[in-house]
VOPAGU-2260 file (C-alpha; in pm, 1 decimal, decimal comma):
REM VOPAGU-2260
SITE   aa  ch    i         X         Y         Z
SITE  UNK   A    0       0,0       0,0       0,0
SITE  UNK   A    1     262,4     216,3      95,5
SITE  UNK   A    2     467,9     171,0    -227,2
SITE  UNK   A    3     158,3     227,2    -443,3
SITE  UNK   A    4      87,4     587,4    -301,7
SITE  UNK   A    5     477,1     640,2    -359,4
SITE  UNK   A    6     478,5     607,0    -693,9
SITE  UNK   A    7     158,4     785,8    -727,5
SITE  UNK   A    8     308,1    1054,3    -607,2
SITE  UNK   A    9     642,6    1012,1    -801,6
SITE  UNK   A   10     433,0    1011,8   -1136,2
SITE  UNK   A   11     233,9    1324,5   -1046,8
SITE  UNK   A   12     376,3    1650,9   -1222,6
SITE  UNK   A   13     346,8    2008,6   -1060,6
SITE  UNK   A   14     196,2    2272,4   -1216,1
SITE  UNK   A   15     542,0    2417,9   -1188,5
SITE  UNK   A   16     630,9    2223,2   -1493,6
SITE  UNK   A   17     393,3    2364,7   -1683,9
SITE  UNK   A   18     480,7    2746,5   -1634,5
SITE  UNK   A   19     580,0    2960,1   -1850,5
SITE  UNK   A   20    1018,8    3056,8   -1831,9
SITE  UNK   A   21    1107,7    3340,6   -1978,0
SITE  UNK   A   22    1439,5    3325,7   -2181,4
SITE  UNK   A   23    1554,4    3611,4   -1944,9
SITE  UNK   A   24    1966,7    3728,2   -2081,1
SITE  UNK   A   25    2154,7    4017,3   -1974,5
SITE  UNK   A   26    2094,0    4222,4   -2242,5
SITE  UNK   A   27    1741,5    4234,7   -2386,8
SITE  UNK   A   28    1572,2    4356,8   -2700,4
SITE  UNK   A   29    1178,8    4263,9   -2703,6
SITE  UNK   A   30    1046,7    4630,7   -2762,8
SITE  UNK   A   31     839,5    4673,3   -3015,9
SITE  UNK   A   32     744,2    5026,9   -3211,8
SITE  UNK   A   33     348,5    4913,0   -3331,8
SITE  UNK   A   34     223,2    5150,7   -3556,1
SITE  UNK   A   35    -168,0    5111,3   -3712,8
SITE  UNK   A   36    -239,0    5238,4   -3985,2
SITE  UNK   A   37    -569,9    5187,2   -4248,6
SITE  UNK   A   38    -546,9    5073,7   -4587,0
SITE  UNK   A   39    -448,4    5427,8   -4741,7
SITE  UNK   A   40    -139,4    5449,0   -4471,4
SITE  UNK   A   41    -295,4    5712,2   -4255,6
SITE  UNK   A   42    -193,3    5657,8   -3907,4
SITE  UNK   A   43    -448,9    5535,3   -3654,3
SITE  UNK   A   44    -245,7    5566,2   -3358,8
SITE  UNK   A   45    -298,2    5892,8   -3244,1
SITE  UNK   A   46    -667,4    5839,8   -3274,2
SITE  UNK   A   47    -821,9    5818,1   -2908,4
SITE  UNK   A   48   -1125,9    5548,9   -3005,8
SITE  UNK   A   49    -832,2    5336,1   -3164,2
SITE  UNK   A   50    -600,4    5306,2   -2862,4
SITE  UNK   A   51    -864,4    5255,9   -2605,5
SITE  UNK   A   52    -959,5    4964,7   -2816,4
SITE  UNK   A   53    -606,0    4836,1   -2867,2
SITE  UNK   A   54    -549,7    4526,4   -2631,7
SITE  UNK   A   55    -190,1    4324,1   -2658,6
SITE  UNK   A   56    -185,5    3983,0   -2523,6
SITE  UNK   A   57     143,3    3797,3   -2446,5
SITE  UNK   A   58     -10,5    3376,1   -2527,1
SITE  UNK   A   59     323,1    3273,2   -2326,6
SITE  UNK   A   60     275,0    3512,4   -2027,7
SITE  UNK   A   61     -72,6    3525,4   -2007,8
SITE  UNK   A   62    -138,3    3832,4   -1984,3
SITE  UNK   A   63    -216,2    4175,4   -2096,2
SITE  UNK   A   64     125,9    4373,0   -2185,3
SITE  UNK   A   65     159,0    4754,1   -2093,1
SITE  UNK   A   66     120,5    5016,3   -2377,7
SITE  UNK   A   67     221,4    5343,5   -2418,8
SITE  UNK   A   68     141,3    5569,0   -2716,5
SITE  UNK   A   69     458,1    5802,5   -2843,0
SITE  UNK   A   70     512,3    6007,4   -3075,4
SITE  UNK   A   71     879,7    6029,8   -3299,1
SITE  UNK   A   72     981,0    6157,9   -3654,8
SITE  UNK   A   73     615,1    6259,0   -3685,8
SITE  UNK   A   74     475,0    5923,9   -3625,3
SITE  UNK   A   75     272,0    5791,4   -3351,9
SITE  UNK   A   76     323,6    5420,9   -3278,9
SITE  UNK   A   77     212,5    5200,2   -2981,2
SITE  UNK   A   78     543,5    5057,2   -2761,5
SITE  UNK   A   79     531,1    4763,8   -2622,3
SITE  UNK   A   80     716,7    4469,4   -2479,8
SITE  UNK   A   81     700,5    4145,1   -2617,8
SITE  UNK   A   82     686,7    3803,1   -2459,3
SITE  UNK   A   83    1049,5    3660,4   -2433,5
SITE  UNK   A   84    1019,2    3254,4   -2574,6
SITE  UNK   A   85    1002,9    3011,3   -2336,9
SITE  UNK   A   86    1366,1    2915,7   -2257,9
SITE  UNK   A   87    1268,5    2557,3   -2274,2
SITE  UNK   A   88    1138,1    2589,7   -2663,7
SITE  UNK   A   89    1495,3    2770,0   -2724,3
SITE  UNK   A   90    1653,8    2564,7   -3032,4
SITE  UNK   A   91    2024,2    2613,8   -2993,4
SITE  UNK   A   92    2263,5    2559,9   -3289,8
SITE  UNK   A   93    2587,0    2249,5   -3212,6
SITE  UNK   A   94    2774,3    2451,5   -2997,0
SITE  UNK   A   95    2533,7    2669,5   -2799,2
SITE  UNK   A   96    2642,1    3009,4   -2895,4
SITE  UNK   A   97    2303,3    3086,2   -3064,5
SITE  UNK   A   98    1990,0    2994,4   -3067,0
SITE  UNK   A   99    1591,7    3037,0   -3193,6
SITE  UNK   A  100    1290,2    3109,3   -3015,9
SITE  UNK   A  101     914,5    3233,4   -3084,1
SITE  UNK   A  102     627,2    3390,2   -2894,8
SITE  UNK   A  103     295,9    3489,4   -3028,8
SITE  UNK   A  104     129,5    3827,9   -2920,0
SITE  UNK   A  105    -273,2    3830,0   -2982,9
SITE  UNK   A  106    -337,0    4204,2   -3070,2
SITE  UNK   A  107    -691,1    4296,3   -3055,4
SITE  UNK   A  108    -810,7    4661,5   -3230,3
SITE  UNK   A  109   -1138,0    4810,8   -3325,1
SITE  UNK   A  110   -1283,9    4450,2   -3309,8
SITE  UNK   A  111   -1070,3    4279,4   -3477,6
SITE  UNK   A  112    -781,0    3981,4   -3374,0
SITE  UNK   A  113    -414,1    3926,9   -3522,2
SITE  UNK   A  114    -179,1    3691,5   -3360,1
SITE  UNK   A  115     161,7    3823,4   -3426,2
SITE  UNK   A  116     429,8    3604,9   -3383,1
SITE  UNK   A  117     787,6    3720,4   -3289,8
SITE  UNK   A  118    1177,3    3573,0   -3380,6
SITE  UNK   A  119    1392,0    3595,9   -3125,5
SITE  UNK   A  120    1773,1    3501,8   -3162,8
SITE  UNK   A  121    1999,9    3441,6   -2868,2
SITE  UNK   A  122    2413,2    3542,5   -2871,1
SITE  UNK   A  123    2660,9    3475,5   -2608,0
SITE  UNK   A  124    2993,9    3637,8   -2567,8
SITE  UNK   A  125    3187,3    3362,5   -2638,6
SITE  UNK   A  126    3262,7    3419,4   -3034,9
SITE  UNK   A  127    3412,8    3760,7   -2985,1
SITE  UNK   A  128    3122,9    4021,9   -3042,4
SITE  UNK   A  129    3093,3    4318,9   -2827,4
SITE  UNK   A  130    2839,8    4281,5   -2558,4
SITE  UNK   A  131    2762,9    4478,4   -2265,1
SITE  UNK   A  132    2685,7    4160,0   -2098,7
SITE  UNK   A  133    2755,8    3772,4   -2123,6
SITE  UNK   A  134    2478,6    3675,7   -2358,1
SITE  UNK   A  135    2166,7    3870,0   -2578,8
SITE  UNK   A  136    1838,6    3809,9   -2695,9
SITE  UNK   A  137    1654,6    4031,2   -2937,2
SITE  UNK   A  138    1370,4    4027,2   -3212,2
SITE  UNK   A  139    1509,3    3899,8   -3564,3
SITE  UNK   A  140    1124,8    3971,8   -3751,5
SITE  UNK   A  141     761,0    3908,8   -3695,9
SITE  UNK   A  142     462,7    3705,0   -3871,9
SITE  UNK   A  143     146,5    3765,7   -3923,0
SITE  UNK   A  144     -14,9    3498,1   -4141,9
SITE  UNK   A  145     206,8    3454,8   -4452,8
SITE  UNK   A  146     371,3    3781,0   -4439,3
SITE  UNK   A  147     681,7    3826,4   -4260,0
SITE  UNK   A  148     928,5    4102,3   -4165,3
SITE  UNK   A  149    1256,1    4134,2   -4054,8
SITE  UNK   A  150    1375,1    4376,2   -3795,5
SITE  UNK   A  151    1609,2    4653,9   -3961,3
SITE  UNK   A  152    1720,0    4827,4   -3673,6
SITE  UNK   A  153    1975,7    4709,8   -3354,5
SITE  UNK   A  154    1700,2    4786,7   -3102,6
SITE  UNK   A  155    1319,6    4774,3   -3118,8
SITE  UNK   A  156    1157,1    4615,9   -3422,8
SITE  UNK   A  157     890,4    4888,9   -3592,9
SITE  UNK   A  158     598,6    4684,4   -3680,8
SITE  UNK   A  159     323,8    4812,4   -3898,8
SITE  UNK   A  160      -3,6    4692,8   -3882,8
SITE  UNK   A  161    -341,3    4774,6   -4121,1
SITE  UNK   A  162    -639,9    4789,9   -3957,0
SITE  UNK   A  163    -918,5    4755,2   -4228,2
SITE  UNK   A  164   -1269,1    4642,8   -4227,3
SITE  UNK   A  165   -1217,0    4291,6   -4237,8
SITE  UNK   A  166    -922,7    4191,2   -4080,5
SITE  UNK   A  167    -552,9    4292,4   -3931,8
SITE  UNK   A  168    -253,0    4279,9   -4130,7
SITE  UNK   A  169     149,6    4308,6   -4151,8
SITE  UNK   A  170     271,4    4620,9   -4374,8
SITE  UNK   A  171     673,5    4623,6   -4468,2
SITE  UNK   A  172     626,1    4972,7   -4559,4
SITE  UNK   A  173     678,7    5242,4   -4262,6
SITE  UNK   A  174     471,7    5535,5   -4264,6
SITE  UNK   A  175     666,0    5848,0   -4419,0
SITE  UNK   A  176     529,7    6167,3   -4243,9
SITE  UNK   A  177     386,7    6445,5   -4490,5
């Protein structure tokens, strides 16, 4: 009798297991520059009805991400942070220098849903690259359905996003101001 409740307990798994890790480095770049715009390119982010509708959701985190709406070179964009991968789905190349990992934002505005997935690469020191700590992570694109970006920048990645009737989906063309 004894035995059999010990191994029932041995086989159990905690919740613990199950929660999410965040692939947490010493340097980290997960900001994100959103900016909405409709289908003729006029920006929607300054637009008070838009933002108060604008919900992020981190899938990994579970939970609602902080926004903040700024203003820069004439364009208003939406910053927020971006769920780090789990370190456990972290796909690291032979000798562990770098590595791959994904998390998917659900972005909700004026009634409509997007899931927005984000690249992450990790670097550690170790192959000679300056570093202000021992190992990075930062955004290397995003998806949205078939259409991918790629982030052109050393810091946050500017994502563009049309909000039309219908649907939500990924520019690769910034909004120039007039």
């Amino acid at each position: 009798m004894m035995c059999a409740a010990m191994l029932s307990l041995a086989s159990c798994s905690s919740d613990d297991d199950n929660e999410y890790q965040p692939a947490h480095r010493s340097v980290i770049f997960n900001g994100v520059k959103l900016v909405l715009t409709d289908e003729d390119g006029n920006n929607l982010g300054g637009q008070t009805e838009m933002f108060s509708s604008l919900r992020i959701y981190g899938n990994l985190s579970k939970q609602y991400v902080p926004t903040e709406r700024r203003t820069e070179d004439g364009i208003t964009y939406i910053k927020f942070n971006a769920d780090l991968p789990d370190e456990r789905d972290i796909k690291y190349n032979k000798d562990k220098h770098t590595g791959t990992g994904t998390s998917t934002m659900t972005i909700t505005a004026n009634g409509k849903t997007a899931h927005l997935t984000f690249a992450f690469e990790t670097t550690d020191n170790s192959n000679g690259e300056p570093m202000f700590g021992g190992n990075a992570i930062h955004i290397k694109g995003a998806k949205l359905g078939n259409e991918v970006i790629s982030n052109k920048e050393d810091g946050d990645i500017v994502v563009v996003l049309i909000v039309d009737e219908d649907r939500i989906s990924l520019s690769d063309e910034v909004p120039i101001p007039e």
